[in-house]
C-alpha positions in Angstrom: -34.2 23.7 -32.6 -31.2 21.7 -33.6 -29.3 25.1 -34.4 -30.0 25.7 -30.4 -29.3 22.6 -28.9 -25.4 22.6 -30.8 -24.8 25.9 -29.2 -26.0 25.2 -25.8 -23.6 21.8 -25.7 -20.9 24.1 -27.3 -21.6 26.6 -24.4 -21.7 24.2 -22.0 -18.0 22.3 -23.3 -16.9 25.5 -23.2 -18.2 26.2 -19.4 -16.6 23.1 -18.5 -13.4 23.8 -20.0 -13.1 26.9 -18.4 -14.0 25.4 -14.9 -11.1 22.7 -15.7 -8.7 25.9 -16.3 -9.6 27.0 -13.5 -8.9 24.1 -11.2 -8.5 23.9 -8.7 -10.4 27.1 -7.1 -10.7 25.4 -3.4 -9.0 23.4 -1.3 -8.1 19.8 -2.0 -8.6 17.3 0.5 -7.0 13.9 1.1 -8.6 11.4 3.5 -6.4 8.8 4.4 -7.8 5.6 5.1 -5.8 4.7 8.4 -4.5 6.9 11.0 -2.3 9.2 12.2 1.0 8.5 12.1 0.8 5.2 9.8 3.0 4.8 7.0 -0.2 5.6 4.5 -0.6 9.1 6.9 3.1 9.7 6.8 3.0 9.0 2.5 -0.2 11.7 2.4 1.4 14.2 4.2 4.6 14.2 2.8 3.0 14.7 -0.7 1.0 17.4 0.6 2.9 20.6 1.2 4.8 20.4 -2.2 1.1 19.6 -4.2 -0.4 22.5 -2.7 2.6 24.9 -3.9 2.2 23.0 -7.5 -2.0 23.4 -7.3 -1.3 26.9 -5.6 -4.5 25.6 -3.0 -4.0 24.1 0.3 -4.3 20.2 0.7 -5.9 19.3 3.6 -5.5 15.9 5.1 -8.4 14.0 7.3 -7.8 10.6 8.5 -10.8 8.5 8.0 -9.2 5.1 9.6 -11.5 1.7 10.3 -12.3 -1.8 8.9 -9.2 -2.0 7.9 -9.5 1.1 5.5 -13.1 0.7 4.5 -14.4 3.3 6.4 -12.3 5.8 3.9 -12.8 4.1 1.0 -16.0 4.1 0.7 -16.1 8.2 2.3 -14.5 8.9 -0.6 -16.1 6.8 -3.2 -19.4 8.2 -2.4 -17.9 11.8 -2.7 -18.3 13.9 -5.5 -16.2 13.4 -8.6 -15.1 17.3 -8.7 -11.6 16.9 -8.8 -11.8 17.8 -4.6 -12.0 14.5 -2.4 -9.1 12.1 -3.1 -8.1 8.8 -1.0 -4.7 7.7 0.3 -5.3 4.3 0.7 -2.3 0.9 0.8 -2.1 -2.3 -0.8 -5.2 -2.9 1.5 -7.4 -1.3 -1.1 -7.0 -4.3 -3.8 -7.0 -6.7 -1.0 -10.3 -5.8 1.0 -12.8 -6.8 -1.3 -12.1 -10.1 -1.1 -10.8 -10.6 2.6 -14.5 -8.7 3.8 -17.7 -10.0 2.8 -18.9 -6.6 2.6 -16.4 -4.6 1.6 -18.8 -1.9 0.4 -16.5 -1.1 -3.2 -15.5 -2.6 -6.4 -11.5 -2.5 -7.2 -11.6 -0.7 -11.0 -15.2 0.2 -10.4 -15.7 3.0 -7.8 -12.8 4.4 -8.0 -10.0 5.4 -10.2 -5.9 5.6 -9.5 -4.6 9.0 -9.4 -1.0 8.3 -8.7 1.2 5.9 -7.1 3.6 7.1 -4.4 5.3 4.8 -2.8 6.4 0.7 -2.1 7.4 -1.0 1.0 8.9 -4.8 0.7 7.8 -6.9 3.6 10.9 -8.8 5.6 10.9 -12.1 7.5 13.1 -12.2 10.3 13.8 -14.3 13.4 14.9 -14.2 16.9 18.3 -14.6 17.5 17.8 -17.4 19.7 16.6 -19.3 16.7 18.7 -21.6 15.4 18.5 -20.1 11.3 20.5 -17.8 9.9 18.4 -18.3 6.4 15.4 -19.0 5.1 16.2 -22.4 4.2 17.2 -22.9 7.5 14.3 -21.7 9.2 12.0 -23.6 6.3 13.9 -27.0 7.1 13.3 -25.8 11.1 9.9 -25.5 10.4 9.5 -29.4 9.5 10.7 -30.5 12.6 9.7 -27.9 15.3 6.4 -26.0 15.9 7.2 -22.6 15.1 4.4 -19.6 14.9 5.1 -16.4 13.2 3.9 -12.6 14.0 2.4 -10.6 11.2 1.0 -7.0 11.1 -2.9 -8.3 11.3 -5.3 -10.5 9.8 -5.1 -10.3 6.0 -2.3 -8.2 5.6 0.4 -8.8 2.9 2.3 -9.8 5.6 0.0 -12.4 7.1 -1.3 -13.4 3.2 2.0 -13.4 1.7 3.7 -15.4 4.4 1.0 -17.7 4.0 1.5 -18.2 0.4 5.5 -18.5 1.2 5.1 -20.8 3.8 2.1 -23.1 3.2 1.8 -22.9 -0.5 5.4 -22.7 -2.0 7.4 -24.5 1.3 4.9 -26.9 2.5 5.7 -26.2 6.1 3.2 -25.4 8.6 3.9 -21.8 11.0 1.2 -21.0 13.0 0.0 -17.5 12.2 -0.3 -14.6 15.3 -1.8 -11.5 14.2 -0.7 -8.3 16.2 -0.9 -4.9 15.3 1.8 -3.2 12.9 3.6 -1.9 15.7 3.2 -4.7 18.4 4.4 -7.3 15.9 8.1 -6.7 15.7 8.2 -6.3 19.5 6.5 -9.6 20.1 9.8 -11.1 18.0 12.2 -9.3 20.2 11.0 -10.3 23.4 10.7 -13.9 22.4 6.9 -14.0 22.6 7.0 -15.3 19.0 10.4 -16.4 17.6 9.6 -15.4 13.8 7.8 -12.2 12.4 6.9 -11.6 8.7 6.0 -7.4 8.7 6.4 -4.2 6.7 10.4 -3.1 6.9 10.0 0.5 8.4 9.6 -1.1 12.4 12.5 -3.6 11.6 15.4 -1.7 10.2 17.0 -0.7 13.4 16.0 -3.6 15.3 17.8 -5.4 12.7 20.8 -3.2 13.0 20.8 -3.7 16.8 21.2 -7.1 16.5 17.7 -8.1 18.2 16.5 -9.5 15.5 18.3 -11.6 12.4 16.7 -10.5 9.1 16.4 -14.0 6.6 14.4 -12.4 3.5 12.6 -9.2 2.3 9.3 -10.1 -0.2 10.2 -7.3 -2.9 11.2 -8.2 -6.2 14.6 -6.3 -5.6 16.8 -5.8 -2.2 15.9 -2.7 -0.3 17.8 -0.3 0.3 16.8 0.0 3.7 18.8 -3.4 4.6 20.9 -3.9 1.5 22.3 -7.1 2.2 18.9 -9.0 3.0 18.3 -11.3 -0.1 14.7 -11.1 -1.8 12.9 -14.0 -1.4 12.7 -15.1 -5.3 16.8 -15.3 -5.0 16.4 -18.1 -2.0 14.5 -20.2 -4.6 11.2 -18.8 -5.2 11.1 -16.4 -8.2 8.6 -14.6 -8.9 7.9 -14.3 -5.1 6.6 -10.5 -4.2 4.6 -9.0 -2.0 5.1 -5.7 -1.2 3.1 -2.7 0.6 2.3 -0.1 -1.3 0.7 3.6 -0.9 -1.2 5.4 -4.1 -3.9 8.2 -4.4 -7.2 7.3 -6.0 -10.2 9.5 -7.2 -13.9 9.1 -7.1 -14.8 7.2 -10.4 -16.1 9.9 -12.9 -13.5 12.4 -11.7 -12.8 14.4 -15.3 -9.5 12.8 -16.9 -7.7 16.1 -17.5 -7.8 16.5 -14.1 -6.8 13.4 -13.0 -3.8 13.4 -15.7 -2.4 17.1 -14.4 -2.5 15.9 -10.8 -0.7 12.5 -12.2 2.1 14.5 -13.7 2.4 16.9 -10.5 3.3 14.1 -7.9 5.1 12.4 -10.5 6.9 15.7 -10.5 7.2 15.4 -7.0 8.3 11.8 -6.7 11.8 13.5 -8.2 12.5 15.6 -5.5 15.6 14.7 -3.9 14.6 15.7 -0.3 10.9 14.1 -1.0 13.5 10.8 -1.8 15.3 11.2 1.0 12.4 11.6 3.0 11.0 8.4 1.8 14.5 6.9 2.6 14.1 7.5 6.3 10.9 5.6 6.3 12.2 2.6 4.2 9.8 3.8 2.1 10.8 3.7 -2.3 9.0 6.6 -4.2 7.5 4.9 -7.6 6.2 6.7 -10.6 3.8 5.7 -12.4 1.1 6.9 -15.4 -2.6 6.5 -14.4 -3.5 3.1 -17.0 -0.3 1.5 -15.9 -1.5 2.2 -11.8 -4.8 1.0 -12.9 -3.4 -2.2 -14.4 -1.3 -2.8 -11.1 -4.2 -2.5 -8.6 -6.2 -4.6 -10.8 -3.6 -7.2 -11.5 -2.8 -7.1 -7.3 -6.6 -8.0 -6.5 -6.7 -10.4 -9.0 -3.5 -11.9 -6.9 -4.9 -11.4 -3.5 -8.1 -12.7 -4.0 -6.4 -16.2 -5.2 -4.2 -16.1 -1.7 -7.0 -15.4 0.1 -9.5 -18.0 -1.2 -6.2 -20.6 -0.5 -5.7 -19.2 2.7 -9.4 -19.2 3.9 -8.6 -15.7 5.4 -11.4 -13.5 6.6 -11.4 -10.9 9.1 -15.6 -10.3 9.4 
């Protein structure tokens, strides 16, 4: 009996094994937790063509957008952990299950990071009409005029983050005015609200234009995007980041091996000039990372969200 049971786990490692050689043997499919044409979308299907030539299998992409990427989430963390349903999911993903009461998934629990693809910094920036042509300015502004400020939504990074900037670090009081991603930077140009805190991409060639004065982008380093905009940790605040970022992550339970070959194919990819260039035109950074240090980051960036929300009282249910 024991003589039978080794050789049937033997046979079965080896079936398994030779199912993992054989992977994939289907198409792959990517839902992306917010729609068409969003910077996540843009981030999935950028990745996708040159991943199916590495995985020689197409990579099919279904946008699965809603409760502020919920909906997806949890589409894929109830999928099966086969090495066929991945997520393409933002910053939003360690941020959710503490701005939602019922967020429906547990960051480090239900699923697992894949890879990460991409960052974003965030950038405040003014009206020209305002009367600061810095952040200290506008902070020193701030204490003796009412000013509001236009952010992408309601617990964004660039609603929480201005939060923490403003309220927490500054002391100064902005009033908050949550528009959507693309409504917010056009609010600021047509004087509706006379500062915006949002991601970069909408505000590089406004910026450029001259309708609207750039003050301080949230990454740790300057982006490339708008080179001479100072980080906000040089204007006094180091340490100051918050950035928006795109990364792929699996059903928890999805075999290792698996997850480790697709980790070192868009790595792969990630070095790819015209993928860089690509990026580039999107104010978009392609980051590499391995699978425990993307693990480590998502946790460590819920563990920092979840403090700014319970200070900021945020909640979008």
């Amino acid at each position: 009996m024991k003589r039978r049971l080794l050789l049937g786990a033997a046979g079965l490692a080896l079936t398994m094994g030779l199912a993992h050689a054989a992977y994939p043997d289907k198409p792959i499919k990517i839902i992306v937790a917010f729609p068409p044409g969003s910077s996540t979308d843009i981030v999935a299907r950028t990745l996708s063509l040159p991943l199916a030539e590495a995985l020689g299998q197409p990579v099919v992409i279904e946008n699965r957008p809603g409760a502020g990427g919920n909906i997806g989430t949890l589409a894929v963390a109830r999928a099966a952990p086969d090495g066929y349903t991945f997520l393409m999911h933002s910053v939003a993903y360690s941020v959710n299950p503490s701005l939602y009461s019922k967020a429906g998934y547990e960051v480090g629990k239900d699923l697992t990071g894949v890879a990460m693809a991409a960052v974003s910094p965030n950038i405040i920036y003014v009206h020209p009409s305002v009367k600061a042509n810095d952040l200290k300015e506008l902070l020193e502004l701030a204490r003796t005029e009412k000013l509001s400020y236009a952010s992408s939504g309601n617990g964004t990074t660039t609603h929480l983050g201005a939060e923490l900037l403003f309220k927490n670090l500054a002391k100064v009081d902005i009033l908050h005015a949550p528009y959507s991603p693309a409504a917010a930077a056009n609010a600021v140009v047509s004087g509706q609200v006379p500062v915006g805190s949002t991601s970069i991409p909408p505000v590089v060639q406004l910026a450029k234009a001259g309708k609207v004065r750039p003050l301080a982008v949230t990454s740790a380093r300057r982006s490339g995007a708008l080179p001479d905009v100072p980080t906000v940790a040089e204007l006094g605040y180091p340490g100051f980041e918050a950035n928006t970022w795109f990364a792929m992550l699996a059903p928890a339970g999805t075999p290792r091996e698996l997850l480790d070959r697709l980790n070192t194919e868009i790595n792969k990819i990630l070095q790819n000039r015209s993928i860089n260039e690509g990026f580039a035109a999107q104010s978009l950074e392609a980051v590499r990372m391995d699978r425990p240090t993307l693990d480590s980051y998502i946790a460590l960036e819920a563990k920092k969200w979840s403090a700014v929300v319970q200070q900021t009282g945020a909640k979008v249910d």
